[in-house]
C-alpha positions as CSV (number, residue, x, y, z in Angstrom):
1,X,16.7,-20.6,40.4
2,X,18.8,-23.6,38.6
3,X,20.9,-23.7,36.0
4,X,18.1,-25.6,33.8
5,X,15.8,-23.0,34.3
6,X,17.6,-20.2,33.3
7,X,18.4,-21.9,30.3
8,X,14.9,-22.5,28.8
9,X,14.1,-18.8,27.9
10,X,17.5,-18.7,25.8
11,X,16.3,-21.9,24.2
12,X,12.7,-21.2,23.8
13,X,13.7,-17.7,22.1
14,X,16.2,-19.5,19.6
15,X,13.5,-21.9,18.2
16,X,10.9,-19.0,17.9
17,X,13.3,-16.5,16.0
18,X,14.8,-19.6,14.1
19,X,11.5,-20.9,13.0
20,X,10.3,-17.3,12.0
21,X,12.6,-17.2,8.9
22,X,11.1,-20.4,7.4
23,X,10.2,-18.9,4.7
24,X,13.5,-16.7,4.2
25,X,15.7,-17.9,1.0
26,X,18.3,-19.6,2.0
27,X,16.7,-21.8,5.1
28,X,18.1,-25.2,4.9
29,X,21.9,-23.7,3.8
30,X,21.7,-21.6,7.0
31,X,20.6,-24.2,9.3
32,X,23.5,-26.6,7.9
33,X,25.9,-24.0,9.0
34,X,24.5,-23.3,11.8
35,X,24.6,-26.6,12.8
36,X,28.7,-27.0,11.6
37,X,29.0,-24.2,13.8
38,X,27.3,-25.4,16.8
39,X,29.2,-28.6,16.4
40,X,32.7,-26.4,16.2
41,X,30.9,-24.4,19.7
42,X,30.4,-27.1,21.5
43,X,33.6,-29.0,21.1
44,X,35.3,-25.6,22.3
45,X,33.0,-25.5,24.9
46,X,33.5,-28.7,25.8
47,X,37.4,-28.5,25.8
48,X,38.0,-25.0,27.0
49,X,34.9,-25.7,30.4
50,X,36.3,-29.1,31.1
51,X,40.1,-27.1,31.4
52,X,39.0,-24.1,33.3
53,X,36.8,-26.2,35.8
54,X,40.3,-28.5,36.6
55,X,42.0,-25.8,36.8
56,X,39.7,-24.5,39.8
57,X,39.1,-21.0,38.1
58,X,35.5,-21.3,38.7
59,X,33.1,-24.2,40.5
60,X,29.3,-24.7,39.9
61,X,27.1,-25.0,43.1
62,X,25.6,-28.5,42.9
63,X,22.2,-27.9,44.1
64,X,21.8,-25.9,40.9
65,X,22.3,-28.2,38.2
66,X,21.2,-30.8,36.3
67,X,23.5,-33.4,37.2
68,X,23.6,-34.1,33.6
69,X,27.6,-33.3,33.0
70,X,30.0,-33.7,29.5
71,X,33.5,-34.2,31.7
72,X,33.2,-31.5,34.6
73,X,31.1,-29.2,32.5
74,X,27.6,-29.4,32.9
75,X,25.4,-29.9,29.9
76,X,23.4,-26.2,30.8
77,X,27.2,-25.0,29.7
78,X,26.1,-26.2,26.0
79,X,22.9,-24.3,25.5
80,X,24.1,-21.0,25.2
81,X,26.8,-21.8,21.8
82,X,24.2,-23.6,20.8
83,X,21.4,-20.6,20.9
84,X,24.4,-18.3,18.9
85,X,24.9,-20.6,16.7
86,X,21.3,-20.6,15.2
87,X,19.5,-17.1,17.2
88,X,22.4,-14.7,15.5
89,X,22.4,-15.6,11.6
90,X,18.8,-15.9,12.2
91,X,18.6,-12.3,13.9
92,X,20.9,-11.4,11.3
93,X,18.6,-12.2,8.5
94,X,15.3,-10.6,9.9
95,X,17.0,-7.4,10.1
96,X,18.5,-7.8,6.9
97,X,15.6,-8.3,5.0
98,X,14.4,-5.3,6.7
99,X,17.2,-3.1,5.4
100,X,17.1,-4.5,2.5
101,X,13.4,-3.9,2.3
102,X,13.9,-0.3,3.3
103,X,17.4,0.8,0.8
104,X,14.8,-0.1,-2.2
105,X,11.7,1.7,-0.6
């Protein structure tokens, strides 16, 4: 299996669970800091891969990849802070909801 492929559920998953609270208060500020944050993840991502792939401390096989690279990190690296950026406040305000729901019931 590559890189890419493993990726999509991750993806796929984020965009469901993000798109469920729509109609939660507060959408449109939690997307704009989500995305802040996902800008702050990626440029660590992109530092911090680019650093440990120089320094040898871990390789990618080729065969598995995209080809598609930011420096020596390849762009699959970049999914995964972007998913946490947007899946965990969105996770975080399902089950809020919920306990809020439930602490008045």
């Amino acid at each position: 299996m590559t890189y890419p492929l493993i990726v999509v559920p991750f993806v796929l998953v984020t965009i469901i669970v993000s798109l469920a609270t729509l109609r939660r208060p507060g959408f449109g500020r939690r997307m704009a800091a989500s995305a802040i944050s996902a800008a702050v993840l990626v440029a660590l991502t992109a530092v911090f891969d680019n650093v440990m792939i120089a320094a040898g401390l871990f390789t990618y096989p080729a065969e598995h990849l995209s080809g598609l690279r930011i420096g020596l990190a390849p762009l699959e690296d970049f999914a995964y802070p972007l998913c946490a950026a947007f899946l965990i406040p969105a996770v975080y305000t399902m089950l809020g909801r919920r306990a809020d729901r439930e602490a008045t019931a």
